[in-house]
PAZAPA-4460 file (N, C-alpha, C; in steps of 0.05 Angstrom, whole numbers, plus 32768, in hexadecimal, padded with zeros to 4 digits):
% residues 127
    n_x    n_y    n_z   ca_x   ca_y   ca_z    c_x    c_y    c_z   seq   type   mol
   80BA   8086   7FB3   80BE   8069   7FB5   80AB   805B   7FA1     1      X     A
   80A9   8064   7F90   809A   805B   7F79   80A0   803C   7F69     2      X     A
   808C   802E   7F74   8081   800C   7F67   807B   8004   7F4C     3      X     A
   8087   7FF7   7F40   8078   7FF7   7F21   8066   7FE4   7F28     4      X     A
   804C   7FD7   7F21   803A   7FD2   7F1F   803F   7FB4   7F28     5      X     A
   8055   7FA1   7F1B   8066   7F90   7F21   8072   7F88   7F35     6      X     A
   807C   7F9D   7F43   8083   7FA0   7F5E   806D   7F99   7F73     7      X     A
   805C   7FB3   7F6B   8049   7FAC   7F81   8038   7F92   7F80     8      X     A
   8034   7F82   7F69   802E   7F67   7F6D   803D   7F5D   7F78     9      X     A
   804F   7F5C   7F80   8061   7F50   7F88   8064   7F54   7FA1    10      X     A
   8065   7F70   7FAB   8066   7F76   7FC4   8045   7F6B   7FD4    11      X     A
   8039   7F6E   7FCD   801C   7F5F   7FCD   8024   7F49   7FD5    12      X     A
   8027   7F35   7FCE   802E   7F1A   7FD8   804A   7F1A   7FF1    13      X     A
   805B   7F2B   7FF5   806A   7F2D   8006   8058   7F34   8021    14      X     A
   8042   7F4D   801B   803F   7F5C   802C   801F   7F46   803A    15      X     A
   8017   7F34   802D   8006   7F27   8033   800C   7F0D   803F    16      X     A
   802C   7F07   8046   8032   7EEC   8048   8051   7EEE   8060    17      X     A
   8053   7F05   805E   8068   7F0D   8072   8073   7F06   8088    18      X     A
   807E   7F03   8094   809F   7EFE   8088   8099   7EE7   8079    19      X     A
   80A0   7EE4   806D   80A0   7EC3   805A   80C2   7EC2   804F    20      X     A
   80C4   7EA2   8050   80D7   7E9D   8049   80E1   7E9F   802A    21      X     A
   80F7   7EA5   8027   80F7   7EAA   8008   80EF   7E96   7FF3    22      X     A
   80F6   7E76   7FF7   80EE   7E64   7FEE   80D3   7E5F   7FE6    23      X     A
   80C8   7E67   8000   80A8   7E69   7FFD   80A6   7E80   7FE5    24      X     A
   80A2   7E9B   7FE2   80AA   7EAE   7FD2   80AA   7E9C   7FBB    25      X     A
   80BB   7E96   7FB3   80C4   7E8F   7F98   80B6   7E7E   7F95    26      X     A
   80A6   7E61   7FA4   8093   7E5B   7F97   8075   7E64   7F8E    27      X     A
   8072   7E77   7F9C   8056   7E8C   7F99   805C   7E97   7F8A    28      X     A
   806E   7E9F   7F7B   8078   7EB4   7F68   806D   7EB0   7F54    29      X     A
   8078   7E8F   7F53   807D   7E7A   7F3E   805F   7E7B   7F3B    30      X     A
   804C   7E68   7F4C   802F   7E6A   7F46   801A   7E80   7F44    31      X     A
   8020   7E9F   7F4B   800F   7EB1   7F3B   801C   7EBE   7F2D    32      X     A
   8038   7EC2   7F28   8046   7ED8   7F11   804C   7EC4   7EFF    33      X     A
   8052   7EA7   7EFC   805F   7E93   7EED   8084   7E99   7EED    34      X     A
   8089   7EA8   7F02   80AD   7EAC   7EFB   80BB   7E91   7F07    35      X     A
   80D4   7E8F   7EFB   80E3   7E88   7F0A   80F9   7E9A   7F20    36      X     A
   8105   7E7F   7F29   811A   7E8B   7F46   811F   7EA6   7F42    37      X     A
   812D   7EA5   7F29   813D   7EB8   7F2D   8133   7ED4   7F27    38      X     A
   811E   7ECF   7F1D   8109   7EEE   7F17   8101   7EF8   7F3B    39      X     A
   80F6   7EDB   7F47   80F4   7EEA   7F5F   810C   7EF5   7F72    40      X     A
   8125   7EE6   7F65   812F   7EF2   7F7C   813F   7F0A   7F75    41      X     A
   8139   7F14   7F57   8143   7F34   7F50   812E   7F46   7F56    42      X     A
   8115   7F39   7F5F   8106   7F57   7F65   8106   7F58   7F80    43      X     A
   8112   7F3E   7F97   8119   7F3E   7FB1   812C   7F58   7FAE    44      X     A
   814A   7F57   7F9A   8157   7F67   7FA6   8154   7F81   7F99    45      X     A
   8144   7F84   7F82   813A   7FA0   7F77   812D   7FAD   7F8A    46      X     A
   8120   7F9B   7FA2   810D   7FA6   7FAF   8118   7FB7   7FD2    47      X     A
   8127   7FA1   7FD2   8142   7FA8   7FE3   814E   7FBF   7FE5    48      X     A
   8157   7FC7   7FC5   8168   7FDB   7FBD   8154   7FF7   7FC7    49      X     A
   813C   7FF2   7FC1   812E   8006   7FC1   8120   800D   7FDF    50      X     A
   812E   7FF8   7FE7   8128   8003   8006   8111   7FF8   8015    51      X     A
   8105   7FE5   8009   80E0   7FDE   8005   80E3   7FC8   801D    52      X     A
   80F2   7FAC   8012   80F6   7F96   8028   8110   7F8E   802C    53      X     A
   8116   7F77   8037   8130   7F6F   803F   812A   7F4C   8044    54      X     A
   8140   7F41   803D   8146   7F21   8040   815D   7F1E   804F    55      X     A
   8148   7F15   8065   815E   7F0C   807A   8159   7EEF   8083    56      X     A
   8173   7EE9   8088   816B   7EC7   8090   8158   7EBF   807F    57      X     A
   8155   7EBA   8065   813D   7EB3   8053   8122   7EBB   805D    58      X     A
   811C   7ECA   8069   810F   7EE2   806C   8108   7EEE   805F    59      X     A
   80F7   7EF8   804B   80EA   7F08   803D   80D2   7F25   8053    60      X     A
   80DB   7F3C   8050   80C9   7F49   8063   80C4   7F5F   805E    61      X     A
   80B0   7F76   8058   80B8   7F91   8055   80BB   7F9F   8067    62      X     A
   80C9   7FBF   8060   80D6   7FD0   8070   80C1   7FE1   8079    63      X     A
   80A9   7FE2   8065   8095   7FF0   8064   807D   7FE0   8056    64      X     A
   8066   7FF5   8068   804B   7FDE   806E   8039   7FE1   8053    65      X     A
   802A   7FD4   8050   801F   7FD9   8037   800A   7FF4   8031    66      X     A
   7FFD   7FF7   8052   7FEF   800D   8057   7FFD   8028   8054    67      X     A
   8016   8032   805A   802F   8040   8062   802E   8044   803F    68      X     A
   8032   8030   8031   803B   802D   8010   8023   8043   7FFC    69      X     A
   800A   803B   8009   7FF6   803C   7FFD   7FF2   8059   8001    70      X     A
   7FEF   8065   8015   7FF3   807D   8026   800C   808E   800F    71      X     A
   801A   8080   8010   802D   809F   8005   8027   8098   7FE8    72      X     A
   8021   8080   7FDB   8018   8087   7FBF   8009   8099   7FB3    73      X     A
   7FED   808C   7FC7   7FD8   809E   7FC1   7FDB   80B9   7FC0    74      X     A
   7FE3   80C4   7FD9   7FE8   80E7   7FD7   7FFF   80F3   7FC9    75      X     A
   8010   80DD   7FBE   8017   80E8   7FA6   8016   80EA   7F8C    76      X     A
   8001   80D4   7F85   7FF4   80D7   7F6A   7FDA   80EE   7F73    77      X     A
   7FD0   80F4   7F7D   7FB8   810B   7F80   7FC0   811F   7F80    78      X     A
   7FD6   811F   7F89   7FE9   813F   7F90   7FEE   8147   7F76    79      X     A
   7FFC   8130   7F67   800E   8137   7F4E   7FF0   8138   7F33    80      X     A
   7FE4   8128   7F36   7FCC   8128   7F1A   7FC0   8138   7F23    81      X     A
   7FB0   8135   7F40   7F91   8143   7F47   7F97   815F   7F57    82      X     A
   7FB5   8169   7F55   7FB5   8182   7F66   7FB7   8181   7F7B    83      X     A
   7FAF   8164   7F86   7FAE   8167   7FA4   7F93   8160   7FAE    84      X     A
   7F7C   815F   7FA0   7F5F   8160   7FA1   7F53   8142   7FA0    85      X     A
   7F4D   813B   7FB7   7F48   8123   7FB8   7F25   811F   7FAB    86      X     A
   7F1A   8137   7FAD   7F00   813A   7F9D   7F06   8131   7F81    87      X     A
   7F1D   8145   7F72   7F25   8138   7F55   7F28   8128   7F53    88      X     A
   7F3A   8115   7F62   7F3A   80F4   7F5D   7F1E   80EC   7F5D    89      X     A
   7F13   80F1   7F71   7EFE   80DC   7F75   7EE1   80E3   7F5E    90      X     A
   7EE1   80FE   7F59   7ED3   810B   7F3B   7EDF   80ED   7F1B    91      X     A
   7EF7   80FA   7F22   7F01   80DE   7F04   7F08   80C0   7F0B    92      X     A
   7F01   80BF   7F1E   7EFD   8097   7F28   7EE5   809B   7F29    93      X     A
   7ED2   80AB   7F2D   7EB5   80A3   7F27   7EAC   80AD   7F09    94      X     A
   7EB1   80B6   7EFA   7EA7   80B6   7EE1   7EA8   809B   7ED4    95      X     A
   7EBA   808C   7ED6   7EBF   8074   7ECB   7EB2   805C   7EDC    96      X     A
   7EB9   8062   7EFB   7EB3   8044   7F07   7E9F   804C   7F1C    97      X     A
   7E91   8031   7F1C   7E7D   802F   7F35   7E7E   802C   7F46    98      X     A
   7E74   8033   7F60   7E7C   8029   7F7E   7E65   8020   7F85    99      X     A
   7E60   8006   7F9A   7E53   7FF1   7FA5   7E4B   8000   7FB5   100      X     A
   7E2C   7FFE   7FC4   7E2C   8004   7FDD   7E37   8004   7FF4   101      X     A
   7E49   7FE9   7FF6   7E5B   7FE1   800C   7E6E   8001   800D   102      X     A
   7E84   7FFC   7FF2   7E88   801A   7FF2   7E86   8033   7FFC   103      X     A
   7E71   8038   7FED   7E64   8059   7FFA   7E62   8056   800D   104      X     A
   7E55   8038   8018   7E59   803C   803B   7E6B   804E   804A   105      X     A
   7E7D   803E   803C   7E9D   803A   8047   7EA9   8059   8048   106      X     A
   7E9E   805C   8032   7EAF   8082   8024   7EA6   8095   8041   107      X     A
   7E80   808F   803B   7E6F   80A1   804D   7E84   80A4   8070   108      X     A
   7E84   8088   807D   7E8B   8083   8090   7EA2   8096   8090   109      X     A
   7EBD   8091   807C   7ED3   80A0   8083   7ECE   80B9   808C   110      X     A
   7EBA   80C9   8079   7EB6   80E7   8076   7EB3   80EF   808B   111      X     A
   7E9D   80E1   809C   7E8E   80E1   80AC   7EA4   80E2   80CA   112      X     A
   7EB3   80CF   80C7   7ECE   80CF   80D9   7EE1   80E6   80DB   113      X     A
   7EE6   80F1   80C5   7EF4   8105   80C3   7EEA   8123   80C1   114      X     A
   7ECD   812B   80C1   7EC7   813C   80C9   7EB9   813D   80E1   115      X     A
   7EBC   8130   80EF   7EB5   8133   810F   7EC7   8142   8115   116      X     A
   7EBA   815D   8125   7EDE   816A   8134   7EE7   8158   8149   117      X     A
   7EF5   8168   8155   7F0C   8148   8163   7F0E   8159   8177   118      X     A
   7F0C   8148   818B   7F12   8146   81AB   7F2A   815B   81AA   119      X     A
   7F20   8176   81BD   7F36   817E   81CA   7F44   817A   81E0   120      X     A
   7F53   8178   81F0   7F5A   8168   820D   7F66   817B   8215   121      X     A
   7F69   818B   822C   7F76   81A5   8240   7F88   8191   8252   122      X     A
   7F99   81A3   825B   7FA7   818E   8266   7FB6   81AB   8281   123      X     A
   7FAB   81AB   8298   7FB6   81C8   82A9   7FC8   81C1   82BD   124      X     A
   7FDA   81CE   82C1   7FEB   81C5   82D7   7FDE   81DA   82ED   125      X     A
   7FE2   81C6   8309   7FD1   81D6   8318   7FE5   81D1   832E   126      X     A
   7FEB   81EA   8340   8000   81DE   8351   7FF6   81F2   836B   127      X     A
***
């Protein structure tokens, strides 16, 4: 379900303003993309087509969440460039860019979440 860059600005403002009426839409379009009507309302139904949102009752809404979006991107650009190796990604996003403390916080915390083993729960029928 692949976004061109375009899209996902776009979907960005859908997914931040949701349901929104289309009207509305097309004037937000208008003030951060500079389009007119009718640009927004071909990537309404490009977007449509692709299964992403739907206009109903001037309704603007997606089918899928932005988290959900982000989720299958990601593991499929790491899969396909980095092998699958989320170390490799994160090896060539750090050669170039910096991370804030807030950040590393943030990274540390996850790790930290996900290598805790996890609750096993028994469950016995006893009769």
């Amino acid at each position: 379900m692949r976004l061109t860059i375009t899209e996902i600005k776009f979907m960005n403002l859908v997914w931040k303003h949701e349901p929104i009426c289309s009207t509305q839409l097309v004037k937000l379009c208008n003030e951060q993309f500079n389009w007119k009507k009718s640009t927004t309302y071909t990537f309404i139904k490009r977007l449509h087509e692709k299964g992403i949102l739907v206009n109903e009752d001037t309704f603007v809404k997606s089918l899928i969440s932005k988290e959900n979006y982000q989720n299958s991107e990601s593991s499929e650009i790491i899969n396909a460039i980095y092998d699958g190796s989320i170390v490799g990604f994160l090896s060539s996003y750090l050669k170039d860019n910096d991370l804030s403390g807030i950040e590393i916080d943030k990274i540390k915390e996850l790790v930290d979440k996900k290598s805790k083993p996890k609750k096993m729960v028994f469950q016995f029928d006893i009769e």
